[in-house]
MARKOL-904969 format. One record per residue (C-alpha): x, y, z; residue in one letter. Coordinates in steps of 0.25 Angstrom, whole numbers, plus 5000, padded with zeros to 4 digits. Each point is the difference from the previous one (the first is absolute). Example, Ala and Ser with C-alpha at 12.3 -4.5 7.8 and 13.67 -1.06 7.14 Angstrom:
% residues 2
SITE      x      y      z   residu
SITE   5049   4982   5031        A
SITE   5006   5014   4998        S
***
This chain:
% residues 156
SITE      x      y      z   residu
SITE   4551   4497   4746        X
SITE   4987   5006   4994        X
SITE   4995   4993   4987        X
SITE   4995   5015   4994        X
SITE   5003   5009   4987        X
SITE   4989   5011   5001        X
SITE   5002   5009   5012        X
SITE   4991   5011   5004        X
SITE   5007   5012   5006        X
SITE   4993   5008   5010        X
SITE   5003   5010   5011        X
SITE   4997   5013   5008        X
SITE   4985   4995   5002        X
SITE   4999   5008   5012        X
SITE   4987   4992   5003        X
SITE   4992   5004   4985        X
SITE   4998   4988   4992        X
SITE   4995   5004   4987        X
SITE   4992   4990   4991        X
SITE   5009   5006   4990        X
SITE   5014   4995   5007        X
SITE   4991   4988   5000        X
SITE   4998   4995   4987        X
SITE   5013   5005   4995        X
SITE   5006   4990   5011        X
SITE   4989   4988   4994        X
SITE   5009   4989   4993        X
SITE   5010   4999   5009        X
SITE   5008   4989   5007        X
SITE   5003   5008   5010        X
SITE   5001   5014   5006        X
SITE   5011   5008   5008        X
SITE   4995   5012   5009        X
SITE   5012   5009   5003        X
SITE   4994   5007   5011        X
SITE   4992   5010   5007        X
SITE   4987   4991   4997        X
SITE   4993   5008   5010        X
SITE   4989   4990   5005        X
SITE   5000   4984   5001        X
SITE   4987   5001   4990        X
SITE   5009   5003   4989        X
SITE   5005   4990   5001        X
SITE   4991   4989   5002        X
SITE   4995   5006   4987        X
SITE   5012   4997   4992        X
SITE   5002   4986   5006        X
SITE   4987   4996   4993        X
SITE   5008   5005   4986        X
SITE   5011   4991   5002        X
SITE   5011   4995   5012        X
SITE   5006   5012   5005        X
SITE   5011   5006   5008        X
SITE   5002   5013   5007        X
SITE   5009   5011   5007        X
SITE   4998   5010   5011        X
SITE   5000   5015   4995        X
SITE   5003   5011   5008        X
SITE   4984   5003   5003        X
SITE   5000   4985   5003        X
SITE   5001   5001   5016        X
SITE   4990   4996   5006        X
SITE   4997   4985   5007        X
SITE   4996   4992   4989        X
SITE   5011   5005   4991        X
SITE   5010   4997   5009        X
SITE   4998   4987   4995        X
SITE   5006   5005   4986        X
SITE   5015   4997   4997        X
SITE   5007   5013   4999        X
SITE   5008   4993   4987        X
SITE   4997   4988   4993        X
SITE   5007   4990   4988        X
SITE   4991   4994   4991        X
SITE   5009   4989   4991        X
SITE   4991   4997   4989        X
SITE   5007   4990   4988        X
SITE   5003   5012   4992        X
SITE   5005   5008   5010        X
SITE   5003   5006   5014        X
SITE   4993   5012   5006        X
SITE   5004   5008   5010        X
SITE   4987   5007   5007        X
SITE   5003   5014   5008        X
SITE   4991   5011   5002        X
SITE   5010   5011   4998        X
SITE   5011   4996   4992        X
SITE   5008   5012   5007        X
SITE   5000   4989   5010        X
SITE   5007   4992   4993        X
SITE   5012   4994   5010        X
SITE   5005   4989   4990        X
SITE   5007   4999   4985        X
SITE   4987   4992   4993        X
SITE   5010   4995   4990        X
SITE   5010   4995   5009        X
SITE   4987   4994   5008        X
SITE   4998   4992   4987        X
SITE   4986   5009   5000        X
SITE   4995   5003   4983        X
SITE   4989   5010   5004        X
SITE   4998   5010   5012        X
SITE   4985   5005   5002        X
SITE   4997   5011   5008        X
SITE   4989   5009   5003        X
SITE   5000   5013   5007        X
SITE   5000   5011   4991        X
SITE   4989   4998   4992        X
SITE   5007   5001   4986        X
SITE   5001   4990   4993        X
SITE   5013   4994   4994        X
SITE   5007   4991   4992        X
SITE   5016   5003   5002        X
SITE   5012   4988   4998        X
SITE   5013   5004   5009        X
SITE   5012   4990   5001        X
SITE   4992   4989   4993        X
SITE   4990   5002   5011        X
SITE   4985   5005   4996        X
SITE   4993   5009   5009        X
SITE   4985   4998   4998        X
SITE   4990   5012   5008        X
SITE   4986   4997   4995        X
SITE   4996   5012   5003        X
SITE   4988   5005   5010        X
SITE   4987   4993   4999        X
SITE   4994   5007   5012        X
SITE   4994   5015   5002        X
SITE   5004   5010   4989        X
SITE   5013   5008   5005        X
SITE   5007   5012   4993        X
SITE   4998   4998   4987        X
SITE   5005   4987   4999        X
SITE   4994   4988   4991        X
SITE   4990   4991   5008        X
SITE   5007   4985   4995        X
SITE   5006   4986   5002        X
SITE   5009   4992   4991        X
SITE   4997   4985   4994        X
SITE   5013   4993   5000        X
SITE   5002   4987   4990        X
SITE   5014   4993   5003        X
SITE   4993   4989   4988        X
SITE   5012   5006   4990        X
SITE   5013   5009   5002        X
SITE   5001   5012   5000        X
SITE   4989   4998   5010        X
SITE   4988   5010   4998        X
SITE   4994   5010   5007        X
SITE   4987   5007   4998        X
SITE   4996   5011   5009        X
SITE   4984   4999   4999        X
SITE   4993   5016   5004        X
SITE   4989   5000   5008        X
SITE   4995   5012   4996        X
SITE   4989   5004   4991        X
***
């Protein structure tokens, strides 16, 4: 059980770690990566932010992401999160799993849905501009309900 109420939300690095994504991220107790992180520097980067926990994304094949769970649950006091990369994955009924929130990444656009009880959480892409999707991540505070999100852009 993990002792924290303000969760940084980042995905879809795809290896850029911008200061910007870092400061958004400063404050909190701990930081969930929903893959395709990109290089292990990312990483080590957000670990001297605040504990954290990662996925493997789609990009993520090489040796040391291997390493990387392909889905993780991250039981917090306030809630249970369910971590997949693509939520198209999805092989299980979050609500009948006892899961509150699903975070995902994948499609680079971040959203904030609630389906059969269950919250779907994407952060958004913090990585490479794409399309013309937004450049974001998301702060998450399970402090008081209805639990906030804030998607944070990392664009000037």
């Amino acid at each position: 059980m993990i002792r924290a109420t303000k969760i940084g939300l980042i995905s879809d690095t795809h290896g850029l770690m911008r200061p910007e994504a870092l400061r958004a991220l400063a404050g909190s107790e701990l930081i969930l990566h929903a893959g395709d992180v990109g290089k292990p520097e990312v990483l080590e980067v957000l670990k001297k932010i605040a504990p954290l926990i990662a996925i493997r994304g789609n990009v993520d094949v090489v040796e040391w992401a291997r390493e990387l769970p392909e889905t993780e649950i991250v039981e917090t006091e306030a809630a249970t999160i369910y971590m997949i990369h693509d939520v198209k994955q999805l092989d299980l009924k979050p609500q009948a799993a006892g899961i509150h929130m699903v975070l995902s990444g994948h499609s680079h656009g971040p959203s904030d849905t609630e389906r059969d009880g269950v919250r779907y959480i994407n952060p958004g892409s913090a990585g490479p501009k794409r399309f013309s999707l937004p450049i974001t991540v998301a702060r998450l505070d399970l402090s008081r309900k209805p639990w906030r999100v804030e998607f944070v852009p990392l664009e000037k």
